[in-house]
Backbone as CSV, one residue per row, in Angstrom:
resi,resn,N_x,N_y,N_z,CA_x,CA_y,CA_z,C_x,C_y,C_z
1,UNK,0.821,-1.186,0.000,0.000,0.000,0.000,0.869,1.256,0.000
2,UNK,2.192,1.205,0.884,2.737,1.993,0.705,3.657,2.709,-0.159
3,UNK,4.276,1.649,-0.907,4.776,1.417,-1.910,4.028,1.941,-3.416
4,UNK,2.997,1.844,-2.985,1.920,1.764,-4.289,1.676,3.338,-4.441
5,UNK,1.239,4.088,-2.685,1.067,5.612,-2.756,2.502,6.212,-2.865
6,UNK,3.744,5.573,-2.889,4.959,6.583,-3.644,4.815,6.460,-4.878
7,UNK,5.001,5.513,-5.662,4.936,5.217,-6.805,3.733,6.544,-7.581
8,UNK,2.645,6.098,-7.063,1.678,7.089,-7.926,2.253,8.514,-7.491
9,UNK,2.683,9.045,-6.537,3.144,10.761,-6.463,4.584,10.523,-7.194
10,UNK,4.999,9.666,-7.646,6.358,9.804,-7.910,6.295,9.973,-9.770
11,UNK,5.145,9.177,-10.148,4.420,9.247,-11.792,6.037,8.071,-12.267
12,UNK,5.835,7.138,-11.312,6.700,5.759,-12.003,5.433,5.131,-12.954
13,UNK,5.679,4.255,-13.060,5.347,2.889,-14.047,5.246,1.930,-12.538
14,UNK,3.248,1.747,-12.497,3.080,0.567,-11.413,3.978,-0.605,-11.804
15,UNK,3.591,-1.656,-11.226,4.074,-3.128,-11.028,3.165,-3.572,-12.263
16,UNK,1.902,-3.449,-11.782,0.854,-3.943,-12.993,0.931,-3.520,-14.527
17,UNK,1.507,-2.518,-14.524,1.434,-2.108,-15.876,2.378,-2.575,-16.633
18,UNK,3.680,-2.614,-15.847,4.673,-2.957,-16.108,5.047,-4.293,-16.458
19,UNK,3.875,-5.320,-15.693,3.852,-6.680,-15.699,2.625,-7.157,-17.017
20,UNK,2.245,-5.850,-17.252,0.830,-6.301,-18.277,1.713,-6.325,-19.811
21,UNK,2.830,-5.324,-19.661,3.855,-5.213,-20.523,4.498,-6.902,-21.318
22,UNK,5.156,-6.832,-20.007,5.716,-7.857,-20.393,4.822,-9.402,-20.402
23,UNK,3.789,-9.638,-19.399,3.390,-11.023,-19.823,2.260,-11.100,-20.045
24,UNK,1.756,-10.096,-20.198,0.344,-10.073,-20.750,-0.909,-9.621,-19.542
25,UNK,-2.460,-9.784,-19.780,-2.900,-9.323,-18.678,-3.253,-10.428,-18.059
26,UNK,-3.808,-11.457,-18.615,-4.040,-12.778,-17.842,-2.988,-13.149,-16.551
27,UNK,-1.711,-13.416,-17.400,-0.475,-13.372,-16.535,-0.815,-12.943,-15.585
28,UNK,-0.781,-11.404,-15.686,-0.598,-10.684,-14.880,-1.271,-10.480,-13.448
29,UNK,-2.394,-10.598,-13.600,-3.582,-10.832,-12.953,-2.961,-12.529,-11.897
30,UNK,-2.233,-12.943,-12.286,-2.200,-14.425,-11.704,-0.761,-14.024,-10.714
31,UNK,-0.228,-13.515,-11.749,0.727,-13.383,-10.423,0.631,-12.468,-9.397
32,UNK,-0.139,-11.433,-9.742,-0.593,-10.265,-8.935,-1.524,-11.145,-7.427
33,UNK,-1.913,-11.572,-7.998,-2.954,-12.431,-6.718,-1.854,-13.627,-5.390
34,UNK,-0.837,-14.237,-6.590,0.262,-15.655,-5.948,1.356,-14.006,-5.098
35,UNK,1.519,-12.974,-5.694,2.259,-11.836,-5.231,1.595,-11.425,-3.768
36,UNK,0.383,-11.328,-4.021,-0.042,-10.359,-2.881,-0.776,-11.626,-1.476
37,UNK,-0.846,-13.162,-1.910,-1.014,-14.180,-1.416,0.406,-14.498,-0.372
38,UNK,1.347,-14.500,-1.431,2.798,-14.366,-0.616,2.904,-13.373,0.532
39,UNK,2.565,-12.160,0.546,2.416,-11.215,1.781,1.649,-11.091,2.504
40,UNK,-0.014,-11.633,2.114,-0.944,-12.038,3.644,-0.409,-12.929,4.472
41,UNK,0.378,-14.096,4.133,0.511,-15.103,4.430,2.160,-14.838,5.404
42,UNK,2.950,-14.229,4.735,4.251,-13.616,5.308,3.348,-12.776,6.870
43,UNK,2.860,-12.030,6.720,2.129,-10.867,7.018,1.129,-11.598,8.300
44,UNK,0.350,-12.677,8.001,-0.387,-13.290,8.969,0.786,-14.068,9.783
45,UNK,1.894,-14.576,9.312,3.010,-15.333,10.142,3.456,-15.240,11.371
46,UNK,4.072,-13.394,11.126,4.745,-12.313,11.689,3.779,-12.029,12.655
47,UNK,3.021,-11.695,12.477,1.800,-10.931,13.003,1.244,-12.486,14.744
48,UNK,1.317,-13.469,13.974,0.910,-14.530,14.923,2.024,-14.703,15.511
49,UNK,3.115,-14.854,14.877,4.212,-15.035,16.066,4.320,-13.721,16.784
50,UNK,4.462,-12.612,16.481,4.425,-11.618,17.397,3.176,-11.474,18.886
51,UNK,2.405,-11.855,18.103,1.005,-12.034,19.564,1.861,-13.308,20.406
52,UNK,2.150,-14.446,19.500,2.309,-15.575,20.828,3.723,-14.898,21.704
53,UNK,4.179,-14.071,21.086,5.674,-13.496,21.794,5.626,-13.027,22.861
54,UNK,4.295,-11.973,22.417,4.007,-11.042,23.447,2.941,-11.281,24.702
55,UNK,2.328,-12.641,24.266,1.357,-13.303,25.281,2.086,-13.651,26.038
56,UNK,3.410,-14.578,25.935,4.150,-15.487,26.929,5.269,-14.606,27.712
57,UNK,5.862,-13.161,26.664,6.298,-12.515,27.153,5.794,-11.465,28.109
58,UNK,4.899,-10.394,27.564,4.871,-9.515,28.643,3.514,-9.080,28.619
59,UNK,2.790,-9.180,27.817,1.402,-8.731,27.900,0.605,-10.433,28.154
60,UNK,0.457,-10.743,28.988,0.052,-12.056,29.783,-1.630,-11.533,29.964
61,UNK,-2.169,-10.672,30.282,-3.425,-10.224,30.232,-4.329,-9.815,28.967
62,UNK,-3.628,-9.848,27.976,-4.480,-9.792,26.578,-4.844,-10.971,25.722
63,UNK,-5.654,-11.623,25.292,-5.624,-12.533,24.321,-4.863,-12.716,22.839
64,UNK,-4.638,-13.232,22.386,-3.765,-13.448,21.243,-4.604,-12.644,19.663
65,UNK,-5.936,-13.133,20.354,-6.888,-12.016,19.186,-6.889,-10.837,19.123
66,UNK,-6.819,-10.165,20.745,-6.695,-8.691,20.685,-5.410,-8.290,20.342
67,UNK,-4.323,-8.964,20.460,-2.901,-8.312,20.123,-3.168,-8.448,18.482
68,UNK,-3.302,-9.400,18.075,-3.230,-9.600,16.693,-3.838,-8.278,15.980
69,UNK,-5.846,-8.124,16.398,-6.049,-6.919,15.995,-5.382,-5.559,15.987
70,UNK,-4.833,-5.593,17.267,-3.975,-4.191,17.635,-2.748,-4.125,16.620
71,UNK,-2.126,-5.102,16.612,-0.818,-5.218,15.439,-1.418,-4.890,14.027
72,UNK,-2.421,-5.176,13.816,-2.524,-5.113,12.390,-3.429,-3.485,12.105
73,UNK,-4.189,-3.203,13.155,-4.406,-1.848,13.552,-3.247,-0.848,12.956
74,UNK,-1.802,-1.080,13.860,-1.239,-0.387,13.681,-0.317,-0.428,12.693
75,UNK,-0.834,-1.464,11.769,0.158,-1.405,10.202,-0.734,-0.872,9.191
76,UNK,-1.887,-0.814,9.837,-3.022,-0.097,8.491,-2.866,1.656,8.972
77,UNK,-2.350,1.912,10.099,-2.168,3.601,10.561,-1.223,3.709,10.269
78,UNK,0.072,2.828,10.166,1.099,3.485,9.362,1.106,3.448,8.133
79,UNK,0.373,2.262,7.592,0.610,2.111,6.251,-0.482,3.098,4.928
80,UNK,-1.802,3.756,5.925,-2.128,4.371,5.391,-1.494,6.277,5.324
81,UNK,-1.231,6.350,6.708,-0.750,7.838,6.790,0.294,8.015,6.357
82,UNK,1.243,7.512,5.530,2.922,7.503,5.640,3.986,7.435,6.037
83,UNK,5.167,7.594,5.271,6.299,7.876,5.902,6.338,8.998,7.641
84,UNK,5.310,9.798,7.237,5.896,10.531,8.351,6.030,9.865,9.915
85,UNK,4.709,8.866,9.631,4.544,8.785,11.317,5.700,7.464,11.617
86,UNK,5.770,6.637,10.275,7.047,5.178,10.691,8.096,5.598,10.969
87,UNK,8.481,7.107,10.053,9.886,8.526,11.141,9.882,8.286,12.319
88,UNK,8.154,9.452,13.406,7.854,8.799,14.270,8.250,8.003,14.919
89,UNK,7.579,6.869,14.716,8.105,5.619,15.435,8.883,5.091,15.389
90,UNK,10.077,5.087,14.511,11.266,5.053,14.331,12.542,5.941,15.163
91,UNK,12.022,7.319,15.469,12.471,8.192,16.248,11.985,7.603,17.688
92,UNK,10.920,7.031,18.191,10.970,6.691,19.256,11.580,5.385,19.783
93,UNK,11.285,4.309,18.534,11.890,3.461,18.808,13.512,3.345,19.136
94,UNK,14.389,4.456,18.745,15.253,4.483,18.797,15.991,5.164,20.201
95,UNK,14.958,6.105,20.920,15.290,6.774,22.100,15.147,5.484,22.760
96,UNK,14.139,4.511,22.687,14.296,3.277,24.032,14.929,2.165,23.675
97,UNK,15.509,2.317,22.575,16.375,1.891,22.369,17.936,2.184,23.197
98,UNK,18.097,2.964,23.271,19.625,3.810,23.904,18.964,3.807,25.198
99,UNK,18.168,3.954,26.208,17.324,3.549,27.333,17.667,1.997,27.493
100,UNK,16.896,1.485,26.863,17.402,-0.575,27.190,19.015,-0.517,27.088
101,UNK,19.897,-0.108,26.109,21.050,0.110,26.686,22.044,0.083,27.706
102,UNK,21.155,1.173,28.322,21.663,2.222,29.331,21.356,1.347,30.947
103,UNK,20.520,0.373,30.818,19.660,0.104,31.711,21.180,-0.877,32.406
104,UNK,21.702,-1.660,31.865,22.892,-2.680,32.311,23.680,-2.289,32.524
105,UNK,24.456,-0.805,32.615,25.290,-0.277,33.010,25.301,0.208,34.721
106,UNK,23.896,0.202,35.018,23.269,0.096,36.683,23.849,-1.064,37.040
107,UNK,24.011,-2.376,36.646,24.394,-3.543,36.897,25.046,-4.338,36.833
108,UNK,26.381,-3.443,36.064,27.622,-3.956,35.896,28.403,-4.576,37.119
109,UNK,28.435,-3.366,38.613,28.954,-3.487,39.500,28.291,-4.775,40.618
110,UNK,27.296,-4.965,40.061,26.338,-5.954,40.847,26.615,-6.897,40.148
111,UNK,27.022,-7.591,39.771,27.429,-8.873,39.307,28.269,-9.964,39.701
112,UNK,27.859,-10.918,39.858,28.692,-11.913,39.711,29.273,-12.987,38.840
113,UNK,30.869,-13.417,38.974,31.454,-13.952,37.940,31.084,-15.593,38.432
114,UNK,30.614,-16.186,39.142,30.390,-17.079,39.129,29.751,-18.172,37.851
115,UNK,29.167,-17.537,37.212,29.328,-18.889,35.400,30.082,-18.324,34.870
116,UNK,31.252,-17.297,34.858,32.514,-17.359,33.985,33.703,-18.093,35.054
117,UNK,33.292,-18.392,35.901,35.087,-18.822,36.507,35.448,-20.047,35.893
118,UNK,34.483,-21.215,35.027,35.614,-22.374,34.466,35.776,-21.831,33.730
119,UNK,35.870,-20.738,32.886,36.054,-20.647,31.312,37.969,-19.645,31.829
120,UNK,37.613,-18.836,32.953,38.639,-18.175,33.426,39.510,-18.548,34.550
121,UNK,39.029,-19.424,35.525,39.933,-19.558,36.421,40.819,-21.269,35.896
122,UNK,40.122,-22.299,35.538,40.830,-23.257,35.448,40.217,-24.026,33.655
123,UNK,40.936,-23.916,33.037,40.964,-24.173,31.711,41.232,-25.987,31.586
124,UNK,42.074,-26.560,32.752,42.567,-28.286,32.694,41.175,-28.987,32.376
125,UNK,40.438,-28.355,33.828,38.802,-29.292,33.866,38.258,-29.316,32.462
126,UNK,38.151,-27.962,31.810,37.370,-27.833,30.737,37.840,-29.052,29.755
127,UNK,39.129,-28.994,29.639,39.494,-29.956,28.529,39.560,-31.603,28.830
128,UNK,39.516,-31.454,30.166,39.138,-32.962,30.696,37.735,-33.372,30.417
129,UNK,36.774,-32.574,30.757,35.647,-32.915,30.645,34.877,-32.908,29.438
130,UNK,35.995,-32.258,28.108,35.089,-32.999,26.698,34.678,-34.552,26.367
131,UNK,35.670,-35.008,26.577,35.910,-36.614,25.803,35.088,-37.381,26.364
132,UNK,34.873,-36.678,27.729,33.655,-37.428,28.928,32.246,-37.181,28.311
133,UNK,32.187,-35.954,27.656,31.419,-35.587,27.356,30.454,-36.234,25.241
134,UNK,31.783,-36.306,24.935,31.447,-36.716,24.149,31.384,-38.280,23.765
135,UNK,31.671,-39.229,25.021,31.176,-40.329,25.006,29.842,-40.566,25.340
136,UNK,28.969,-39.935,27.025,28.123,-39.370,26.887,27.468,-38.837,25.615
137,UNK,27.307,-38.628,25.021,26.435,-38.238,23.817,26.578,-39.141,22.664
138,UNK,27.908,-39.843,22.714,28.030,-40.826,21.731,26.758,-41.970,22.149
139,UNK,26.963,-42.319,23.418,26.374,-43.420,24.194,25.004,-43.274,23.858
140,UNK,23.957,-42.221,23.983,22.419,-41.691,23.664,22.223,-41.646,22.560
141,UNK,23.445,-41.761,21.331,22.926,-41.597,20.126,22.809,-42.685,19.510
142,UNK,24.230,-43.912,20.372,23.694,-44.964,19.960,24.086,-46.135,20.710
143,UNK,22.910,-46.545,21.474,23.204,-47.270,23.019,23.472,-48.991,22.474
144,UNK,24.248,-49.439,23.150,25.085,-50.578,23.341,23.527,-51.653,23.480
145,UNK,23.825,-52.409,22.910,22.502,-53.426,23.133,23.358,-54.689,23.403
């Protein structure tokens, strides 16, 4: 959609016309439909994995229907008003962005090295404990009868 309202202020040559050009209109018409089939389907994917993301992640009180509506809500408000407002949200996304950042630098000093000390304090164990390791896994992949 968006794509479609540059194109016409820009006075290009659509997709369709361009495709009626070259393969005719029947063609055209067929792939236009397998084209725009490819992006509901991309489009419904995204859209469902993003609700189950955000169900298990952080919005635990909404249903998977209402996120879904709300997501797709807000691709028909950007996708109808323009560039300006995906700026917008692009400009904001980017301030909490440098915010999530910023947030682990509170917690540098609070830390503990306790799951880095085999990798740093004693390196022997580590290399002892491959071959152990990879008999173990040999053994489950394919057990001794």
């Amino acid at each position: 959609m968006l794509s479609y309202e540059i194109y016409k202020n820009l006075n290009f040559v659509e997709y369709t016309q361009a495709s009626e050009e070259i393969f005719g209109k029947f063609l055209t018409k067929i792939f236009t439909i397998i084209f725009s089939l490819n992006f509901l389907f991309l489009e419904g994917a995204v859209i469902s994995g993003l609700a189950n993301e955000l169900t298990f992640s952080t919005v635990k009180f909404l249903s998977p229907y209402v996120l879904i509506f709300l997501t797709a809500l807000l691709i028909y408000y950007n996708s109808v008003d323009g560039l300006k407002i995906v700026a917008r949200l692009s400009e904001l996304v980017f301030y909490l962005t440098i915010f999530i950042f910023l947030i682990p630098i509170y917690f540098i000093n609070k830390g503990d090295v306790t799951n880095v000390l085999p990798l740093v304090n004693n390196y022997g164990s580590l290399f002892t404990a491959v071959p152990t390791t990879f008999l173990h896994i040999q053994e489950l992949s394919f057990p001794l009868q």
